[in-house]
N, CA, C and O atoms as a Maestro MAE file, in Angstrom:
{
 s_m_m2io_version
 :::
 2.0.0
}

f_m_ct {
 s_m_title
 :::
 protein
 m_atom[316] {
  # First column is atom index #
  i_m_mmod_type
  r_m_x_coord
  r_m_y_coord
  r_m_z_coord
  i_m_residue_number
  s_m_chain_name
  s_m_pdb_residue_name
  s_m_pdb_atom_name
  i_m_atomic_number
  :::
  1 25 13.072 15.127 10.333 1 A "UNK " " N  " 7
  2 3 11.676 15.508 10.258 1 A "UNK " " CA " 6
  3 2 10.814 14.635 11.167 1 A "UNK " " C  " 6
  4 15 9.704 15.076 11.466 1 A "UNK " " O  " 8
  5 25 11.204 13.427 11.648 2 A "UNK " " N  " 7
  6 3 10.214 12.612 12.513 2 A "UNK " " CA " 6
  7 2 9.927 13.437 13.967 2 A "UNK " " C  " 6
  8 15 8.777 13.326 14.391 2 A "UNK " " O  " 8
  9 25 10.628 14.045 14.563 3 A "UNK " " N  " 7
  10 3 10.548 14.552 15.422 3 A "UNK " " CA " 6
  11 2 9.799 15.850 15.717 3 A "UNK " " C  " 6
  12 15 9.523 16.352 16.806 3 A "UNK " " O  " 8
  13 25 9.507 16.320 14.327 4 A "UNK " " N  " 7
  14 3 8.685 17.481 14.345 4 A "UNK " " CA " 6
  15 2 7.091 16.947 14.258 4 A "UNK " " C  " 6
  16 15 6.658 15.926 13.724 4 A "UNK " " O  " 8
  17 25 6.318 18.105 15.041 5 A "UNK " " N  " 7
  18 3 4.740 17.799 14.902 5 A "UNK " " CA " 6
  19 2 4.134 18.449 13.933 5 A "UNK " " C  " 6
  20 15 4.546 19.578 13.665 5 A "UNK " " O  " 8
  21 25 2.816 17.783 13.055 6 A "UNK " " N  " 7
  22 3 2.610 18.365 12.589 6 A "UNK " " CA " 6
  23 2 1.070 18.963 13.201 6 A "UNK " " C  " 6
  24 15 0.422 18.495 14.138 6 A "UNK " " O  " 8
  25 25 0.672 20.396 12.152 7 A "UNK " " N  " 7
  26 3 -0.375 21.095 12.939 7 A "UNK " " CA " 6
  27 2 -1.061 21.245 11.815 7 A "UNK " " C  " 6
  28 15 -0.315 21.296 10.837 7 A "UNK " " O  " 8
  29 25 -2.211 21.337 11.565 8 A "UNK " " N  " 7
  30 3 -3.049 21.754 10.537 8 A "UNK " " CA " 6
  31 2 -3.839 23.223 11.004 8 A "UNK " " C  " 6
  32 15 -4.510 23.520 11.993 8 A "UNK " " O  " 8
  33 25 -3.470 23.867 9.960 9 A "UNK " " N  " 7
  34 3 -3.746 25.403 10.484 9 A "UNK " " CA " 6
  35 2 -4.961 25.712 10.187 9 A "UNK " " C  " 6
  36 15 -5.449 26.789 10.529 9 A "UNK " " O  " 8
  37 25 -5.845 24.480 9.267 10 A "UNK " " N  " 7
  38 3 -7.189 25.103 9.154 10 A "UNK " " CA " 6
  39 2 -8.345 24.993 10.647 10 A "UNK " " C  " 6
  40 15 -9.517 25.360 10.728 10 A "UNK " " O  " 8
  41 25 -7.557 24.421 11.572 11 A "UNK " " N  " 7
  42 3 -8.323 24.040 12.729 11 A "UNK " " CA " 6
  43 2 -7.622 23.865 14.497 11 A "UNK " " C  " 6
  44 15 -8.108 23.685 15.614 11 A "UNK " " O  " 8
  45 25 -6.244 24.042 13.922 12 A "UNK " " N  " 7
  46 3 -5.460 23.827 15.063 12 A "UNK " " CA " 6
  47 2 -4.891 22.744 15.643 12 A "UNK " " C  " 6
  48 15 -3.969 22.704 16.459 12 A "UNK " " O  " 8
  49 25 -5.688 21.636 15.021 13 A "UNK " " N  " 7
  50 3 -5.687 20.301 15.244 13 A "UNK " " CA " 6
  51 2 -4.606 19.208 15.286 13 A "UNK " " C  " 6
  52 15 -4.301 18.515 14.316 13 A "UNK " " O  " 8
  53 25 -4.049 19.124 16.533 14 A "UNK " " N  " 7
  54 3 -2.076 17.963 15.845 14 A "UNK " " CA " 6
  55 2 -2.508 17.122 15.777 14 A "UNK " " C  " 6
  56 15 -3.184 16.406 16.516 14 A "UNK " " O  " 8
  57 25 -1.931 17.080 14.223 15 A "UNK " " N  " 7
  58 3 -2.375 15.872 13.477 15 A "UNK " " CA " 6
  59 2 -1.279 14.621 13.935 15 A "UNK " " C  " 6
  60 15 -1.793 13.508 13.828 15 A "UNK " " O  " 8
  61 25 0.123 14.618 14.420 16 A "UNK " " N  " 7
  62 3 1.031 13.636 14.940 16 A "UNK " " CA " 6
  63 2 2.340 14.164 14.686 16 A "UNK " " C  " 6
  64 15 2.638 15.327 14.414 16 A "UNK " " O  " 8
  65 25 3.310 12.859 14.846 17 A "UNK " " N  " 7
  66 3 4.617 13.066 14.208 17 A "UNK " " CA " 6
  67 2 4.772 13.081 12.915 17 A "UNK " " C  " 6
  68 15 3.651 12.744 12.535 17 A "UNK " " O  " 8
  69 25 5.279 13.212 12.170 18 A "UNK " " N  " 7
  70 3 5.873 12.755 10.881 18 A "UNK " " CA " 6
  71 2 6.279 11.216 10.760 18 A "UNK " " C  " 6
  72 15 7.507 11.296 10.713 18 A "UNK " " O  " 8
  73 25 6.028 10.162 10.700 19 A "UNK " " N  " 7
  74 3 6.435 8.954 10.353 19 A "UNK " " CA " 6
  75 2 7.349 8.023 9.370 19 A "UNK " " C  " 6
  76 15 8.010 6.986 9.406 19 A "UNK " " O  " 8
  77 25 6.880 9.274 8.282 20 A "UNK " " N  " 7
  78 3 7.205 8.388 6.822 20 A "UNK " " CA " 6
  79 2 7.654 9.627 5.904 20 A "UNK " " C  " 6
  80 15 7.191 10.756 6.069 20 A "UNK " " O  " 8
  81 25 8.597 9.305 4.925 21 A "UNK " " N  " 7
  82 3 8.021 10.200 3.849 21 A "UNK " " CA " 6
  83 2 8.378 9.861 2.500 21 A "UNK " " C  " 6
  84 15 9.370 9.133 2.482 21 A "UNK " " O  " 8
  85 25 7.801 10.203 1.075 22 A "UNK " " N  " 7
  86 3 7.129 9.904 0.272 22 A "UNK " " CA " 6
  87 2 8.555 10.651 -1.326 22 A "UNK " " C  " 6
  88 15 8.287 11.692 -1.926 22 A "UNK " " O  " 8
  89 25 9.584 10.004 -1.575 23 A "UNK " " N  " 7
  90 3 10.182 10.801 -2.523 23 A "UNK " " CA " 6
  91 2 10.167 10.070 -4.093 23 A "UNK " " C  " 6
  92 15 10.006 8.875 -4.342 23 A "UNK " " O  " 8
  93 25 10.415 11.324 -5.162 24 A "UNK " " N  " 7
  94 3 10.152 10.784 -6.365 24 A "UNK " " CA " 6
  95 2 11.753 9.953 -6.173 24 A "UNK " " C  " 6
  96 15 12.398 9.912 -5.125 24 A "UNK " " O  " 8
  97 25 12.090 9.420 -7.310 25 A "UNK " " N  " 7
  98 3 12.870 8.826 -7.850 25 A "UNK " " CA " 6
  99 2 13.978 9.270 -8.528 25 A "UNK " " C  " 6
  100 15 15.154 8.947 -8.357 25 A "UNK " " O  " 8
  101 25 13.416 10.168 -9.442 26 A "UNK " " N  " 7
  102 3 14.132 10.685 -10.422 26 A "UNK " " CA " 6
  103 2 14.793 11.985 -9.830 26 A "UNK " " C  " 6
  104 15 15.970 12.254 -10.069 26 A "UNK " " O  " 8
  105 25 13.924 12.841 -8.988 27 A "UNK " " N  " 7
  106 3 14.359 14.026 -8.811 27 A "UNK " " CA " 6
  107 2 14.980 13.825 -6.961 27 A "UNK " " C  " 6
  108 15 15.964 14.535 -6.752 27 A "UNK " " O  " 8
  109 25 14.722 13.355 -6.267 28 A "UNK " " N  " 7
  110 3 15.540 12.769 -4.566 28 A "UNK " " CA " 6
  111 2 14.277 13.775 -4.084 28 A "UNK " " C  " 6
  112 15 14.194 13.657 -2.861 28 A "UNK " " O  " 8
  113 25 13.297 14.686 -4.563 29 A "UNK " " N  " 7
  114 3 12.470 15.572 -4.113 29 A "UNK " " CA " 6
  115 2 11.308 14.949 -3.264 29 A "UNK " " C  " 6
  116 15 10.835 13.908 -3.720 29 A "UNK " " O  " 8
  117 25 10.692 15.511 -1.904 30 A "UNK " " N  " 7
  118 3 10.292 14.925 -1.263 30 A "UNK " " CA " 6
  119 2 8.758 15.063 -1.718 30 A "UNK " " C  " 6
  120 15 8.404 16.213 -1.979 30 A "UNK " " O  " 8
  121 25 7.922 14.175 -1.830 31 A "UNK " " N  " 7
  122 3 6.770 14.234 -2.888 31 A "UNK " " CA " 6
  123 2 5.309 14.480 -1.560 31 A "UNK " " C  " 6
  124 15 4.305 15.193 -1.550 31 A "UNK " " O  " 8
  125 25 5.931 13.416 -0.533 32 A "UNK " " N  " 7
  126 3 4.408 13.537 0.647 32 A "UNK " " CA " 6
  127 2 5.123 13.204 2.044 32 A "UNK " " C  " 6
  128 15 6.265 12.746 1.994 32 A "UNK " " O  " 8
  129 25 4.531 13.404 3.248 33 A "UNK " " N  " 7
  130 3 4.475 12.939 4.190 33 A "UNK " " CA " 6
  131 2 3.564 11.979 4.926 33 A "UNK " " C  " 6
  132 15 2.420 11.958 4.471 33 A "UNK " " O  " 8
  133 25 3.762 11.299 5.803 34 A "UNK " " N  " 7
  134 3 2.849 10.163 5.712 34 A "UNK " " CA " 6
  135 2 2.853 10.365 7.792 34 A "UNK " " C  " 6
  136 15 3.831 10.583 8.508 34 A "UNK " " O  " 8
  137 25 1.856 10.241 8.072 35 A "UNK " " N  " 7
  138 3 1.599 10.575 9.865 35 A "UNK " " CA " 6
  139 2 0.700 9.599 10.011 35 A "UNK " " C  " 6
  140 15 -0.238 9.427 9.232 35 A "UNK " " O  " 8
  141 25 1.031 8.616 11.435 36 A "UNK " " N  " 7
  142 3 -0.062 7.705 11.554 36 A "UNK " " CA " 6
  143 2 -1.415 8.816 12.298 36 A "UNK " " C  " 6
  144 15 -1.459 9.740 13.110 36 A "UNK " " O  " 8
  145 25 -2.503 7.949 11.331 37 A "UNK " " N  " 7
  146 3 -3.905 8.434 11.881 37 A "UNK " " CA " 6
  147 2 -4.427 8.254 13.356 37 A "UNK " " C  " 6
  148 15 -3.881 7.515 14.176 37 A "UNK " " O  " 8
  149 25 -5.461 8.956 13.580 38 A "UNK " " N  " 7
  150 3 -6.208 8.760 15.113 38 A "UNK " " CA " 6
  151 2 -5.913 7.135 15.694 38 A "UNK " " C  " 6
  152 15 -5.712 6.064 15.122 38 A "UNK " " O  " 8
  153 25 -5.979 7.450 16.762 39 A "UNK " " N  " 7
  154 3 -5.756 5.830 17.345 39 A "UNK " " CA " 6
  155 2 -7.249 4.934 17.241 39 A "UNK " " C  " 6
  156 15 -8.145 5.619 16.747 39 A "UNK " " O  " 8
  157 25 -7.437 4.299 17.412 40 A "UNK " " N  " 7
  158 3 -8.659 3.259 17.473 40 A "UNK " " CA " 6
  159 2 -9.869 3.720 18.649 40 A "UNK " " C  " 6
  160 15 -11.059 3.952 18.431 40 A "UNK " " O  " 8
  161 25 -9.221 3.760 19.793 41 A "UNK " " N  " 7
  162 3 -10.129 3.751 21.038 41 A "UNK " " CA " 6
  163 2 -9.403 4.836 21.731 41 A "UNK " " C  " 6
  164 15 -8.799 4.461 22.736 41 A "UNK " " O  " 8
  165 25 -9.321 6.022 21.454 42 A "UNK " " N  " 7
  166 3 -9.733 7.361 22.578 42 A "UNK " " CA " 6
  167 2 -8.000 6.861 21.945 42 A "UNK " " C  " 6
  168 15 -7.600 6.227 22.921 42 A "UNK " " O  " 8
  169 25 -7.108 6.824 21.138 43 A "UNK " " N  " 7
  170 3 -6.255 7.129 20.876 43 A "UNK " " CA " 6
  171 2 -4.874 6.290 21.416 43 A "UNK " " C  " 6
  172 15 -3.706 6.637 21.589 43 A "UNK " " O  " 8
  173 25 -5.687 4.874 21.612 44 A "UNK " " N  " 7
  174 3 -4.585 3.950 21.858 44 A "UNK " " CA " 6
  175 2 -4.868 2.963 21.493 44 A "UNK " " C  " 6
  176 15 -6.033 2.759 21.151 44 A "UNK " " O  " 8
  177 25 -3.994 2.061 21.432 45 A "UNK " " N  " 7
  178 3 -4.273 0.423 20.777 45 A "UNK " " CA " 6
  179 2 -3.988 0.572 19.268 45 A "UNK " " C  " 6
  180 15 -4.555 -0.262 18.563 45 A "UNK " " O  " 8
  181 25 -3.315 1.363 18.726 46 A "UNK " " N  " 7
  182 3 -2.567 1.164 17.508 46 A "UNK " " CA " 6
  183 2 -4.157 2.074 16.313 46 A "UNK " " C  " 6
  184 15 -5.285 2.460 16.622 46 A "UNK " " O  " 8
  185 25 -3.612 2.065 15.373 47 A "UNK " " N  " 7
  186 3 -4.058 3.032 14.111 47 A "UNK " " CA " 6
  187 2 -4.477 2.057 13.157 47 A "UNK " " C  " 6
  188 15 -3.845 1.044 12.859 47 A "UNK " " O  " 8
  189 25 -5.778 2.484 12.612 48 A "UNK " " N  " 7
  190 3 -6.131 1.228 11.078 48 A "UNK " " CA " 6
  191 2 -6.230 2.787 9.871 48 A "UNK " " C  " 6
  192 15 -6.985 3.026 8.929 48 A "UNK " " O  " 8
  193 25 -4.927 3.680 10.574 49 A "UNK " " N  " 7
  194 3 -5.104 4.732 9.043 49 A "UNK " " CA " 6
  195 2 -3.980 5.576 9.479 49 A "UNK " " C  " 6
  196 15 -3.447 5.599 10.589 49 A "UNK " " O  " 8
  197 25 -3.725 6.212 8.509 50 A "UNK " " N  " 7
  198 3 -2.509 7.382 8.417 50 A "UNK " " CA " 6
  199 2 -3.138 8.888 7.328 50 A "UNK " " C  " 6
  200 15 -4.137 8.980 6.616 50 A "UNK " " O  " 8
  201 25 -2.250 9.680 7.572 51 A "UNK " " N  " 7
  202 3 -2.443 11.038 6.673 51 A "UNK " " CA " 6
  203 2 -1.346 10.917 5.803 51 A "UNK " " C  " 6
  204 15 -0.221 10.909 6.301 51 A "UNK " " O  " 8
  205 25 -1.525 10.793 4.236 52 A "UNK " " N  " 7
  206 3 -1.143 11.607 3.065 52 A "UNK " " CA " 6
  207 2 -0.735 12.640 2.444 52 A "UNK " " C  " 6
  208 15 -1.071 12.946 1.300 52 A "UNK " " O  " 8
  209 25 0.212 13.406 3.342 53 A "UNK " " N  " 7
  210 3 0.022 14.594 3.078 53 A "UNK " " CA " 6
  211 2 0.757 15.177 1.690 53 A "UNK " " C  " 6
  212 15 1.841 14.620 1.520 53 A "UNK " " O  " 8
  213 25 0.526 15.882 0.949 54 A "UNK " " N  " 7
  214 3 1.225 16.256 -0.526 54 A "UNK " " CA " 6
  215 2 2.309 17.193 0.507 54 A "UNK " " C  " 6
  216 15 2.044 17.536 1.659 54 A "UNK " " O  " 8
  217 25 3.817 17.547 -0.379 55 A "UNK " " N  " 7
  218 3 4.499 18.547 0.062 55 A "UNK " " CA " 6
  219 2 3.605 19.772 -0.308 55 A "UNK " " C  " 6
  220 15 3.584 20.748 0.442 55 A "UNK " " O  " 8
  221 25 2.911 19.737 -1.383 56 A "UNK " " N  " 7
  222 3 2.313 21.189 -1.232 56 A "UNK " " CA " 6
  223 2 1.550 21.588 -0.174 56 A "UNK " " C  " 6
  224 15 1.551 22.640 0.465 56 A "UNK " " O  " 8
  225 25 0.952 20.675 -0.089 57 A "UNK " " N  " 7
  226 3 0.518 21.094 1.510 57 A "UNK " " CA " 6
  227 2 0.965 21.790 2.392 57 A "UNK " " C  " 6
  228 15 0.200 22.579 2.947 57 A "UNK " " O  " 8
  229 25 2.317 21.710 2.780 58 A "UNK " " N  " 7
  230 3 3.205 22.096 3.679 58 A "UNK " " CA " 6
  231 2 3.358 24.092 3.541 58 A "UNK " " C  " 6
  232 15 3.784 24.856 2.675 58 A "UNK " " O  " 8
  233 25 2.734 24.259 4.939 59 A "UNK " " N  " 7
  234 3 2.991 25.942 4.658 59 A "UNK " " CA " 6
  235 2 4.234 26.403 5.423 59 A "UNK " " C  " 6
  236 15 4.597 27.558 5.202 59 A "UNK " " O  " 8
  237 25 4.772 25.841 6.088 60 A "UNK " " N  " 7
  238 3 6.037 26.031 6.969 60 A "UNK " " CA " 6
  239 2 6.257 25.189 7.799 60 A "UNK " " C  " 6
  240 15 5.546 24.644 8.644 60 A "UNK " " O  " 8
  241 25 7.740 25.062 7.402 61 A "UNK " " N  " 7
  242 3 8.839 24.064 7.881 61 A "UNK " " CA " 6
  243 2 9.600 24.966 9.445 61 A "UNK " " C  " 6
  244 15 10.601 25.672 9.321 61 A "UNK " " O  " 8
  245 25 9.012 24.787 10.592 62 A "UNK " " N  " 7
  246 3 9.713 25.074 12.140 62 A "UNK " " CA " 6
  247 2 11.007 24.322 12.761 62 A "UNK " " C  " 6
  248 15 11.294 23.213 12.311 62 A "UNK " " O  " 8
  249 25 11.531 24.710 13.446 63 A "UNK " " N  " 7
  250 3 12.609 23.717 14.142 63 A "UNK " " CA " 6
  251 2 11.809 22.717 14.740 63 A "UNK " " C  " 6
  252 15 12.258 21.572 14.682 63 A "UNK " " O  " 8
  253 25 10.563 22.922 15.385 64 A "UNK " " N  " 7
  254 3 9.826 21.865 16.049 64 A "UNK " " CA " 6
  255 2 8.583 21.367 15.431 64 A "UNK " " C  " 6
  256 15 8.180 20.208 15.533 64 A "UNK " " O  " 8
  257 25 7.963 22.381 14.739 65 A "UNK " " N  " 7
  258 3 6.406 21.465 13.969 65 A "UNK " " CA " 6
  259 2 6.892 22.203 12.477 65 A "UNK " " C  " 6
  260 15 7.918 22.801 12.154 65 A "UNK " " O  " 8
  261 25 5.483 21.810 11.656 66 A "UNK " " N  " 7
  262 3 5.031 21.857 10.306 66 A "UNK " " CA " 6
  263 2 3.890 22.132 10.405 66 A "UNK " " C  " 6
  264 15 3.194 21.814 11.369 66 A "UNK " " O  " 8
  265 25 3.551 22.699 9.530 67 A "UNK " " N  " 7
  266 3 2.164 23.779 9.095 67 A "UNK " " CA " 6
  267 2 2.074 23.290 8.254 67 A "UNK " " C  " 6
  268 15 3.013 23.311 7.460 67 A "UNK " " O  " 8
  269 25 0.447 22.312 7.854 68 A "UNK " " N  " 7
  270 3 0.228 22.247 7.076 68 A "UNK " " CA " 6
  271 2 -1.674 22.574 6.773 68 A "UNK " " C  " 6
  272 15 -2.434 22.874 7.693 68 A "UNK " " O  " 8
  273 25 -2.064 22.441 5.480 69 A "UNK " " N  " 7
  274 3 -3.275 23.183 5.097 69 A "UNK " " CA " 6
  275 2 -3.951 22.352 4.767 69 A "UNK " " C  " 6
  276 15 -4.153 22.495 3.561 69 A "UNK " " O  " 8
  277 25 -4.578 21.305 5.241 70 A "UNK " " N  " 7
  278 3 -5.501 20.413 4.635 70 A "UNK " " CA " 6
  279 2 -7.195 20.019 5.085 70 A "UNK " " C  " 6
  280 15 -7.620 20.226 6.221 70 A "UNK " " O  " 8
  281 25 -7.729 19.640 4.375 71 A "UNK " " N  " 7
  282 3 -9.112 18.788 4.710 71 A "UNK " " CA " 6
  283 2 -8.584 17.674 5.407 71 A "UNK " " C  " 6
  284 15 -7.796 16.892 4.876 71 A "UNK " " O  " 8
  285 25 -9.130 17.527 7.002 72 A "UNK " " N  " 7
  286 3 -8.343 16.215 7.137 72 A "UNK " " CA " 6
  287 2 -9.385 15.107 6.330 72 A "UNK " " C  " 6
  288 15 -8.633 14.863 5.387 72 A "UNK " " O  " 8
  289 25 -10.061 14.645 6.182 73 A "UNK " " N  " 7
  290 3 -10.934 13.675 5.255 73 A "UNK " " CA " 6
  291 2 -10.467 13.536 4.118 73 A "UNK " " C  " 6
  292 15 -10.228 12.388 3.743 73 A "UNK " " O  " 8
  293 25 -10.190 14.695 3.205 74 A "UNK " " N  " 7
  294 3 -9.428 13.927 1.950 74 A "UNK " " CA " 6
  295 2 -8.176 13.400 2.486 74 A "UNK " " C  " 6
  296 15 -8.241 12.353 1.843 74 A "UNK " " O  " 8
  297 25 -7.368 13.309 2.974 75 A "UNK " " N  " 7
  298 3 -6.140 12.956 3.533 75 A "UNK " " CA " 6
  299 2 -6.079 11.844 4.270 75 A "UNK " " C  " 6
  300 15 -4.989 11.279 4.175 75 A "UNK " " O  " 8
  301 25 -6.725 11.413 4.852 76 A "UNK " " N  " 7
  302 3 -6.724 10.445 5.963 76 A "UNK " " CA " 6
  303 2 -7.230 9.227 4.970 76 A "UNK " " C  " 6
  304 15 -8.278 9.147 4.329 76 A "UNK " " O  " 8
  305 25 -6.356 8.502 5.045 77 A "UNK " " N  " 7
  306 3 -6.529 7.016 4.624 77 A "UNK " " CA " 6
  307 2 -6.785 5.801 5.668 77 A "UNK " " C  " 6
  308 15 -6.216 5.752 6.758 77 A "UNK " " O  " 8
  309 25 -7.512 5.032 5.305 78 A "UNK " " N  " 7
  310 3 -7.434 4.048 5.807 78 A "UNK " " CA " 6
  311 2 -7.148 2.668 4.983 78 A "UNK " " C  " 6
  312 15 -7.463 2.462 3.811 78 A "UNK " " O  " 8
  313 25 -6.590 1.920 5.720 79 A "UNK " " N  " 7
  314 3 -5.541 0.317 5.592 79 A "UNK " " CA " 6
  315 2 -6.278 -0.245 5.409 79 A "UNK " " C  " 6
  316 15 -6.106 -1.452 5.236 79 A "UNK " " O  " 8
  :::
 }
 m_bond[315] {
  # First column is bond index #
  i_m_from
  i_m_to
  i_m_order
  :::
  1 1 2 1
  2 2 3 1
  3 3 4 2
  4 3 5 1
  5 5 6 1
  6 6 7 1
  7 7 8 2
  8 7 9 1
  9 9 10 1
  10 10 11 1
  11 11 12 2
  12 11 13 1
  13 13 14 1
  14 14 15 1
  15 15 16 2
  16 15 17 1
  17 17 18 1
  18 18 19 1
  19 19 20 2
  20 19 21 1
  21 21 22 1
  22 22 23 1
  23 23 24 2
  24 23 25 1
  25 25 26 1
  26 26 27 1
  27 27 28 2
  28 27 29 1
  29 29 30 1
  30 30 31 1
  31 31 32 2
  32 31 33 1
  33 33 34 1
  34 34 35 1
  35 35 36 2
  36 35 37 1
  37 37 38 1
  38 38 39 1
  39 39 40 2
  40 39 41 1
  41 41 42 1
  42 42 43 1
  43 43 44 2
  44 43 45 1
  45 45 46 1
  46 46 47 1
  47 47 48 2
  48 47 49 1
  49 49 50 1
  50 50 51 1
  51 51 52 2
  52 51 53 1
  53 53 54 1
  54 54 55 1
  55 55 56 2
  56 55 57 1
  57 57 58 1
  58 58 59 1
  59 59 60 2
  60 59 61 1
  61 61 62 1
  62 62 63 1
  63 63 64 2
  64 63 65 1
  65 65 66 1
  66 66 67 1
  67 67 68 2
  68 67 69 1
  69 69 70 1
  70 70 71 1
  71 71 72 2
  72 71 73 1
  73 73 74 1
  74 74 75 1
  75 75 76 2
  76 75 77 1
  77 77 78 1
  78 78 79 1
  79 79 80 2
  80 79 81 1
  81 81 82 1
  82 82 83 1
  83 83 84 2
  84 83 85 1
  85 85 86 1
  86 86 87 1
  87 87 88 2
  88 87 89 1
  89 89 90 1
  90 90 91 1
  91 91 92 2
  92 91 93 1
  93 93 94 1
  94 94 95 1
  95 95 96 2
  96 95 97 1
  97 97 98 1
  98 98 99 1
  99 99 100 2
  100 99 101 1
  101 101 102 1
  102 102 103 1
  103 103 104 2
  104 103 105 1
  105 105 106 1
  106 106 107 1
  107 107 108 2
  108 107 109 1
  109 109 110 1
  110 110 111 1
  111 111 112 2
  112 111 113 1
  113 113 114 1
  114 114 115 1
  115 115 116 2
  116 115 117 1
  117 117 118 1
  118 118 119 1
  119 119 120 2
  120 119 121 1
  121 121 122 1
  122 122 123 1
  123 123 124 2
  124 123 125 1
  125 125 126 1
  126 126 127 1
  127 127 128 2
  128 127 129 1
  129 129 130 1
  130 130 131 1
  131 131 132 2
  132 131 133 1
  133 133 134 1
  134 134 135 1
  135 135 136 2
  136 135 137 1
  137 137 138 1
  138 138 139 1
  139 139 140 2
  140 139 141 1
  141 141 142 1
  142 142 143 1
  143 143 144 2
  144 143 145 1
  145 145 146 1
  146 146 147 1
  147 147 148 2
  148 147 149 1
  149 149 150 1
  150 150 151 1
  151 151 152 2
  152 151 153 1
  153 153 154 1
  154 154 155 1
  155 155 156 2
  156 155 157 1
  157 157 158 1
  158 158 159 1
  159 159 160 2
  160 159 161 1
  161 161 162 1
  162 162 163 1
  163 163 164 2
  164 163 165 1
  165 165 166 1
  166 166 167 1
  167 167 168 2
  168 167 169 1
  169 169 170 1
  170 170 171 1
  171 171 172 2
  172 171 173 1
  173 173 174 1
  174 174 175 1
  175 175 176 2
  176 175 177 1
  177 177 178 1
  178 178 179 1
  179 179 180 2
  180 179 181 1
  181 181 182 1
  182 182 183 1
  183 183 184 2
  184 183 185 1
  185 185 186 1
  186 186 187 1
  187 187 188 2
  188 187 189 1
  189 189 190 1
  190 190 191 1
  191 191 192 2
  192 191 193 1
  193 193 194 1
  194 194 195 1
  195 195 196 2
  196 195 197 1
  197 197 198 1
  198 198 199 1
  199 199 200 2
  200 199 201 1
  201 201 202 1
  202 202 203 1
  203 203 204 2
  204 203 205 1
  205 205 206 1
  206 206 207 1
  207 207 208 2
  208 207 209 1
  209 209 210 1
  210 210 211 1
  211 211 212 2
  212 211 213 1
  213 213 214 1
  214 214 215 1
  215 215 216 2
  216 215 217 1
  217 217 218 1
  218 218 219 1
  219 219 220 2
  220 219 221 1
  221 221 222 1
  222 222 223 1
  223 223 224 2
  224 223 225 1
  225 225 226 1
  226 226 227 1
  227 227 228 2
  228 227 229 1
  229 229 230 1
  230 230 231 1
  231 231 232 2
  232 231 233 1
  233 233 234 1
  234 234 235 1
  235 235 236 2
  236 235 237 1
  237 237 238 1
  238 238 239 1
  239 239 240 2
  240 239 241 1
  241 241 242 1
  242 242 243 1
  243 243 244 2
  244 243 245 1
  245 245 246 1
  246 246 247 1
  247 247 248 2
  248 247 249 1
  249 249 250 1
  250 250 251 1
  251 251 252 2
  252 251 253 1
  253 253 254 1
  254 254 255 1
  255 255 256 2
  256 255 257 1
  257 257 258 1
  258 258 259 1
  259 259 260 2
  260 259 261 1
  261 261 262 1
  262 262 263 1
  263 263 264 2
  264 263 265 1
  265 265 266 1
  266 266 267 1
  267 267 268 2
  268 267 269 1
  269 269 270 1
  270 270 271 1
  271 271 272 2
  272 271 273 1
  273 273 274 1
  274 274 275 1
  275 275 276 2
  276 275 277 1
  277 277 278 1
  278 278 279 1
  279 279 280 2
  280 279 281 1
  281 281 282 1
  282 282 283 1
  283 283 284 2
  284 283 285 1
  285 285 286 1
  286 286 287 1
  287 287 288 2
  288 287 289 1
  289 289 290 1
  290 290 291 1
  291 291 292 2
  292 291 293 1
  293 293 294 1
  294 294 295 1
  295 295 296 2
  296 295 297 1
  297 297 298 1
  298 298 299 1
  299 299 300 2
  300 299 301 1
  301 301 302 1
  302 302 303 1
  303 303 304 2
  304 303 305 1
  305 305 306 1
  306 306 307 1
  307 307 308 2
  308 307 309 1
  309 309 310 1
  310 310 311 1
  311 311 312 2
  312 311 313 1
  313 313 314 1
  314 314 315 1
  315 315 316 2
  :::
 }
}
């Protein structure tokens, strides 16, 4: 999954790679995905945030990206 991009379909917007991801314990089920956020300065010099994404989120799984459905603002965390 790191290699796939993800896209947010409410705007078109690539949100990044896939970075991280987020599983319960009990069940091996994958719970979130985690994408580093916008870069600092026009998108370089490293990230002070990432996206959260719930698996529900996820509207389709591609050989190359992911569709997903979100507000980016609730999602986007910052460190």
């Amino acid at each position: 999954m790191r290699d796939k991009e993800v896209i947010n379909i409410c705007d078109g917007k690539r949100l990044g790679c896939v970075m991280d991801l987020e599983f319960d314990a009990c069940s091996g089920k994958i719970e979130k995905i985690i994408i580093p956020g916008p870069g600092k300065i026009c998108g370089v010099f490293g990230t002070d945030s990432e996206y959260v994404i719930p698996f529900g989120c996820i509207k389709k799984i591609g050989p190359d990206i992911i569709l997903v459905e979100i507000q980016e603002e609730k999602f986007l965390q910052k460190f």
